[in-house]
N, C-alpha and C positions, 0 to 999 in steps of 0.2 A: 467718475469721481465727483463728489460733490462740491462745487465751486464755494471757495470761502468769501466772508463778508469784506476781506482786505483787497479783491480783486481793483478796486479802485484806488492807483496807489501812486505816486509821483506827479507826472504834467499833467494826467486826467484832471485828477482832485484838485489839483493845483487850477484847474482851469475853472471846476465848477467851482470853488470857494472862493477863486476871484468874481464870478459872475453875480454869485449870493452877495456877494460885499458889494458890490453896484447896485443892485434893489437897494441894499440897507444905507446905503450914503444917499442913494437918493431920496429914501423919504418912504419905504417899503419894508416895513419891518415886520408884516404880520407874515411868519412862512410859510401860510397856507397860500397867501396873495399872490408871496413869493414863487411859488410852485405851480398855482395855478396861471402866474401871468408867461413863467416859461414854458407851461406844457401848450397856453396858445401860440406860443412862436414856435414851436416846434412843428404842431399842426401843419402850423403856416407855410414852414418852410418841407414837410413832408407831403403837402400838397401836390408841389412842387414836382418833388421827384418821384413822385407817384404818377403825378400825369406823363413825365418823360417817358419812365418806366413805359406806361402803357401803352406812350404814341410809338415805342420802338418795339414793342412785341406784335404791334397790329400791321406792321410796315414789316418785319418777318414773316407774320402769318398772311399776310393779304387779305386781312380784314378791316370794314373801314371803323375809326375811330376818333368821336367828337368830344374834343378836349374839354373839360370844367371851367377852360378860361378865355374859350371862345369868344374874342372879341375884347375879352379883359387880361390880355397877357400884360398889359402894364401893373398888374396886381399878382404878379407872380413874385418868388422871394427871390429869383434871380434878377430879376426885373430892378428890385427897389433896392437891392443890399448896396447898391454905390452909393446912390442919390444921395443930394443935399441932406443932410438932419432935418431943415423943416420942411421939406418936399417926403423924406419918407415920413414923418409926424404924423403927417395931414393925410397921407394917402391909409395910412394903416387907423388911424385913429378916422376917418373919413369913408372910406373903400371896401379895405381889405377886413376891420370885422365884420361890417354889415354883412357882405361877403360869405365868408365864412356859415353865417346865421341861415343862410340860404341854402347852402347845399344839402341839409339833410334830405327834403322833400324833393329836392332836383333828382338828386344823382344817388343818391342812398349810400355813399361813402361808409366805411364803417365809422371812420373817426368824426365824424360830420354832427352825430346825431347829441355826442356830449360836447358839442360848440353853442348849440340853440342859446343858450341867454349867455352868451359871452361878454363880459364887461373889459374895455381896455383901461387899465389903472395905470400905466407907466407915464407920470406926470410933465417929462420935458422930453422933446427933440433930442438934446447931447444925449443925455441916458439913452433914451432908444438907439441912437446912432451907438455906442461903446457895447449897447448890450447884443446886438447883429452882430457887431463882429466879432463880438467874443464867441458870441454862439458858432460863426462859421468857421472860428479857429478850434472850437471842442469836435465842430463836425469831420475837421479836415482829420484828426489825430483817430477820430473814431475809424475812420473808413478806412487807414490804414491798417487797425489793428484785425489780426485774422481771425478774432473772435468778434466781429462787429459785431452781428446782433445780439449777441449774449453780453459785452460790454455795453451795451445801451439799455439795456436792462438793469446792469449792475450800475451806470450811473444815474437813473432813475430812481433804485434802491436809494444810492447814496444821498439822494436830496431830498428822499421821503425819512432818511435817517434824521435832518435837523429837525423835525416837529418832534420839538419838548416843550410844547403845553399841550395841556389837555383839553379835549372839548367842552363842550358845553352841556353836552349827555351823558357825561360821564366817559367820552372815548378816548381810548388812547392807543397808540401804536403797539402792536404787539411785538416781542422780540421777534427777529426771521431766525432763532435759535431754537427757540420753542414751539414756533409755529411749524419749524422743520420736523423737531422730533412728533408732533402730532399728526403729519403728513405721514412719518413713517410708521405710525401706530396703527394704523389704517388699512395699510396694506393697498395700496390705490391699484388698478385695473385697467388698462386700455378699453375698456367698454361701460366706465361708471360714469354715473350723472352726478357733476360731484356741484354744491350750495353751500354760500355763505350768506344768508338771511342778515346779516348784519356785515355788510363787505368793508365798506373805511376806505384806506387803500390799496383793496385788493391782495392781500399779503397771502394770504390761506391760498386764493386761487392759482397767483404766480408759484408760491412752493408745489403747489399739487401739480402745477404742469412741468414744470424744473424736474420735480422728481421721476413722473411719466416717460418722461424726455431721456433722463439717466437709464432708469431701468429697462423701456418698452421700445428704445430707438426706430427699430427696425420695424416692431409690429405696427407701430403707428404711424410712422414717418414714410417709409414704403409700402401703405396697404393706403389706395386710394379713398374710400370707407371709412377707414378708420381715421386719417387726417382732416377728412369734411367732420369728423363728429368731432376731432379735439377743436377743433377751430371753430366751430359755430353751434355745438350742441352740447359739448362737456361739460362748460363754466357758467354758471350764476351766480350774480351778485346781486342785493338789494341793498340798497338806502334809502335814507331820509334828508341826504345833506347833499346839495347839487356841487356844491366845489369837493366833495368826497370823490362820489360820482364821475367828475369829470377825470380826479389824481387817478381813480381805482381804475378808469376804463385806459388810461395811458399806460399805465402799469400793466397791465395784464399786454397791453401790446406792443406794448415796445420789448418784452418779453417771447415775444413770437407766436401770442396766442389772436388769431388776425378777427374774430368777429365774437368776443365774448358778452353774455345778454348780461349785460350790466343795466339794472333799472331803477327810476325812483320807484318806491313801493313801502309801504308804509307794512311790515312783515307780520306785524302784531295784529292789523284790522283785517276786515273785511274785503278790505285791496287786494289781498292775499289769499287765493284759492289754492294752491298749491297743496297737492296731497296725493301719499302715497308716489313723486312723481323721480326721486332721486335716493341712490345708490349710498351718495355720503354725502355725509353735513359737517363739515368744520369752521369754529364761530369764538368769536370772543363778544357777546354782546353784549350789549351797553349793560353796567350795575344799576349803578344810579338812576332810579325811574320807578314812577310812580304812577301807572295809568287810569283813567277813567274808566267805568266799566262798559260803558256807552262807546269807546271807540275802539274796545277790542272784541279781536272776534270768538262770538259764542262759543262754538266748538272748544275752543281754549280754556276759555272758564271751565266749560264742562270737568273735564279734566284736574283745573286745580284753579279754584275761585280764590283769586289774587288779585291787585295791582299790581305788582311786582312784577320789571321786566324779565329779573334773570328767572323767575319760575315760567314767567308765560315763554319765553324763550325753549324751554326744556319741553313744555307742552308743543309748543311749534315744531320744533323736530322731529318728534312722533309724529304728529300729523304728514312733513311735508317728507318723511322717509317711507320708502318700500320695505314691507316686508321682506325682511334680511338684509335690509340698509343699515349702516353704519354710524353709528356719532361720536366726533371728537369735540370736546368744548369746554372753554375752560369758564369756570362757576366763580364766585367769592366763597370762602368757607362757612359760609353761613346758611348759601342752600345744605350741606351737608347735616349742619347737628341743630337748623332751626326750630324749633319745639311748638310755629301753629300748625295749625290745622292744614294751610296750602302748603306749608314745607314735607310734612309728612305724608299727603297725598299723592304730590309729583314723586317722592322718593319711592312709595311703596309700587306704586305705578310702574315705575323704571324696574325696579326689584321681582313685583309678581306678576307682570304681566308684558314685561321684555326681559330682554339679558343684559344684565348690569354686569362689567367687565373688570374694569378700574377704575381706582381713584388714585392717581399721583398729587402727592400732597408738597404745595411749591413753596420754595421760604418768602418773605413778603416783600421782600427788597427786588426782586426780578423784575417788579414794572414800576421803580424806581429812575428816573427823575422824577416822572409820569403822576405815582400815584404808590403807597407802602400797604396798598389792599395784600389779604392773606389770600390767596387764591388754590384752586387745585384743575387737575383736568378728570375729566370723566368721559371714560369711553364706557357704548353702550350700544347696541344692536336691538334693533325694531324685531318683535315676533309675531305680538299682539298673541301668544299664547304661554310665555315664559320663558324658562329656560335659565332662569340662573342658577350659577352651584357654585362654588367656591370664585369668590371676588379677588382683586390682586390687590394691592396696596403699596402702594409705595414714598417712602419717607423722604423729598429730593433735599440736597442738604445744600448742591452745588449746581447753580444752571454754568459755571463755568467765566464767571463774572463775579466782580464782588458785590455787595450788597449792602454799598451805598448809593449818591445820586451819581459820584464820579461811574460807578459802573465798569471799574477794571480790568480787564483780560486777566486771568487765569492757567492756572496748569491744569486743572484740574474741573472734572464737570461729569455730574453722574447721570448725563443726558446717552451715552454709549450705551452704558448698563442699563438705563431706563430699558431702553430698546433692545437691544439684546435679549435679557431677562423676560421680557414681556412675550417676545418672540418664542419664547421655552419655558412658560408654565409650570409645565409637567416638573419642569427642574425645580420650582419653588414649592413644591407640598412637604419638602423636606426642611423645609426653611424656621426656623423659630420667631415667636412674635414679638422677638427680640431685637429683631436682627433688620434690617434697613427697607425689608419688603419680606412680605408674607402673604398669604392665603387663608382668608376668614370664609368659612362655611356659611349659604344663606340662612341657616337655621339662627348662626348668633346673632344674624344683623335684623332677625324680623324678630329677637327677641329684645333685642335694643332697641326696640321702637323705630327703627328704618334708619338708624343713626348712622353716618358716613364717613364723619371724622375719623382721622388716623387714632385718634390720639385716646377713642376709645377702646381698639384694638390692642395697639402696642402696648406690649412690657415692658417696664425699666430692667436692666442686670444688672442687679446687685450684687458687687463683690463683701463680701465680709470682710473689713478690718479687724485685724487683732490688738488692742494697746495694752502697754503695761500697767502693774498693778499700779495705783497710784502711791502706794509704799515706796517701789520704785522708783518714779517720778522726783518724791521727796526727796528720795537719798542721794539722786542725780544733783538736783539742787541745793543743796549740802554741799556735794562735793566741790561743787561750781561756787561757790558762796566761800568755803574755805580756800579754795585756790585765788579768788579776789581778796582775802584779808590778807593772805600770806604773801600778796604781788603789792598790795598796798604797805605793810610794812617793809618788805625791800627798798621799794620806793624812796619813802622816809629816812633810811638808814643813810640811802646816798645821799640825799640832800643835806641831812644832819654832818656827813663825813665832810 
């Protein structure tokens, strides 16, 4: 079953919202700073137990093993969690990050290599001393719980939930509501090469393997094979933003995905050779952007001569999918019904020369605090020969939240039936284009000039009212008129008595 967003719930929360509130009294209030200065002390202290780990499997096995702290066990998190406040200060702000910066190229650590420019911002001795033991009191509550690793996941979630501002690129955090249902659009595979060309913090990849996890347990988990690829060959991510970068590669492992290729990579240039090389692509990329034509890569233009990131993004995934790879992605509505020239082209392109699937049409409050963009998802399949015939459409009226910036809980959420529905087609050709999701034949949509919008599709249903004559009406009035003089002369009569 699949684990709810509330799993986080009583001392847990209660320990990470105390921890958040210690950055923020001390002087830490940006909660990117916030998150990334805990995912270093987490490192820190995973270091730790990762080297334990290892010197007691190598003293099982009779193999010999040289620890990463060789010589520098006073830089260990057991080592330093008592010490003075200005003894641990000095050593971590001193030691232990330089430290850190160093192991990628030593020891090839996986978590090592998103340490390389680590900056220590925790400004005083007290703070760092209250914020270790907070940390080692969240640690002690985890390890008793018998879903630890999937709780350390879920409280990672929880602290990539406080980012409510938006970037600077236009990013923002996707719901794990919708990014779930688009996981399940997909139909994921124990043997897919699954991309997010625009990763943030990892959100797409951790649901993809959550879901793997649910459905595939056994195939994956027990086939030696298959867990060397979920683990080191499954998941890609790219960015542009190195404290992304660092959230998205924590994310993905404290998730239990142990070596996922999370990289800076600039998706849109020439840095990006990527082609033909993965199974599925699920993305939320950046709207807002406007690129130079000099620093995207040609192949792309080809395709659809833009600035615009969210078209060169559509072209990207063509490129970087296999024939008969997958795309889930969620657009602004404005790639759907935009009237130039590169709108038209990426869409016809999608339409006559892959398999255009669906368009789920989202209400515009969903990525609300965030941002009131009208968005939709678009799923689509690589042919590079065709293949479309009847598209789905679907009108979402409820993600299951309300839609303002509070962002409510709900009873109610047509993300089941999304998926459901989508899953049995065949069931929707009888449907009316009336009715909340239909099936539009490719022949109307290339005569609508490759137009995507819902709203060109659907029908209104108009019920006929009937009213009366307005003779009627009069006589009604009359009558109501006569019954007010005759209530006003009563009136009069008593007062006069």
């Amino acid at each position: 079953m699949k684990r709810n967003d509330d799993v986080i719930t009583g001392e847990l929360k209660n320990k990470v919202d105390r921890i958040w509130e210690m950055f923020w009294t001390g002087g830490i209030t940006n909660p990117l700073d916030v998150i990334e200065q805990i995912t270093y002390l987490m490192f820190i202290r995973d270091l730790d137990e990762m080297d334990n780990a290892r010197k007691k499997d190598s003293v099982m096995l009779g193999l010999p093993y040289e620890s990463i702290f060789n010589g520098k066990e006073h830089l260990k998190w057991s080592s330093l969690r008592d010490k003075p406040a200005n003894f641990l200060y000095q050593s971590m702000q001193g030691e232990v990050f330089p430290f850190i910066k160093t192991l990628h190229a030593d020891n090839g650590s996986t978590y090592a290599k998103y340490m390389d420019d680590a900056i220590f911002k925790i400004p005083t001795p007290q703070l760092l001393e209250k914020i270790v033991t907070a940390l080692d009191e969240l640690y002690t509550l985890v390890e008793k719980h018998p879903d630890r690793k999937d709780v350390r996941g879920d409280i990672y979630e929880y602290m990539l939930s406080k980012l409510t501002t938006a970037g600077t690129n236009g990013q923002f955090r996707t719901p794990r509501h919708i990014i779930r249902m688009m996981v399940e659009l997909l139909d994921l595979q124990p043997e897919d090469v699954i991309c997010d060309p625009a990763c943030g913090t990892s959100g797409f990849l951790v649901a993809a393997g959550e879901y793997l996890k649910e459905k595939y347990l056994e195939e994956i988990f027990y086939n030696e094979d298959a867990k060397a690829h979920y683990d080191n060959t499954m998941f890609t991510g790219y960015d542009m933003d190195r404290t992304m970068l660092r959230i998205g590669a924590m994310n993905t492992m404290t998730h239990g995905i142990e070596n996922p290729h999370i990289v800076y990579r600039d998706s849109l240039s020439d840095q990006n050779p990527d082609s033909n090389v993965y199974t599925k692509v699920l993305a939320n990329p950046p709207f807002k952007g406007s690129l130079d034509y000099d620093i995207v890569s040609t192949n792309l233009i080809k395709v659809t001569k833009t600035k615009k990131t969210e078209l060169l993004f559509l072209a990207l995934f063509l490129r970087m999918l296999k024939n008969g790879g997958r795309c889930a992605s969620i657009v602004p509505d404005g790639v759907l019904f935009g009237s130039s020239k590169a709108h038209v082209d990426i869409r016809k392109e999608i339409v006559e020369n892959q398999r255009l699937e669906a368009i789920i049409s989202m209400p515009s409050g969903v990525f609300k605090p965030y941002a009131g963009v009208s968005t939709a998802v678009i799923v689509f399949t690589k042919t590079g020969a065709g293949g479309t015939g009847d598209v789905w459409f679907y009108d979402m009226k409820s993600d299951g939240y309300s839609l303002d910036d509070k962002r409510t809980a709900l009873d109610n959420s047509d993300i089941p039936d999304i998926v459901k529905r989508f899953k049995n087609l065949a069931a929707e050709k009888s449907r009316e284009r009336t009715e909340q999701s239909f099936l539009v034949p490719k022949a109307d949509i290339v005569a609508n000039g490759y137009d995507l919008s819902i709203n060109k599709y659907k029908k209104s249903d108009y019920v006929e009212e009937s009213y009366p004559h307005p003779r009627e009406i009069l006589a009604e009035i009359n009558a109501l008129e006569t019954e007010i003089q005759d209530g006003l002369k009563e009136l009069e009569a008593l007062l006069d008595g």
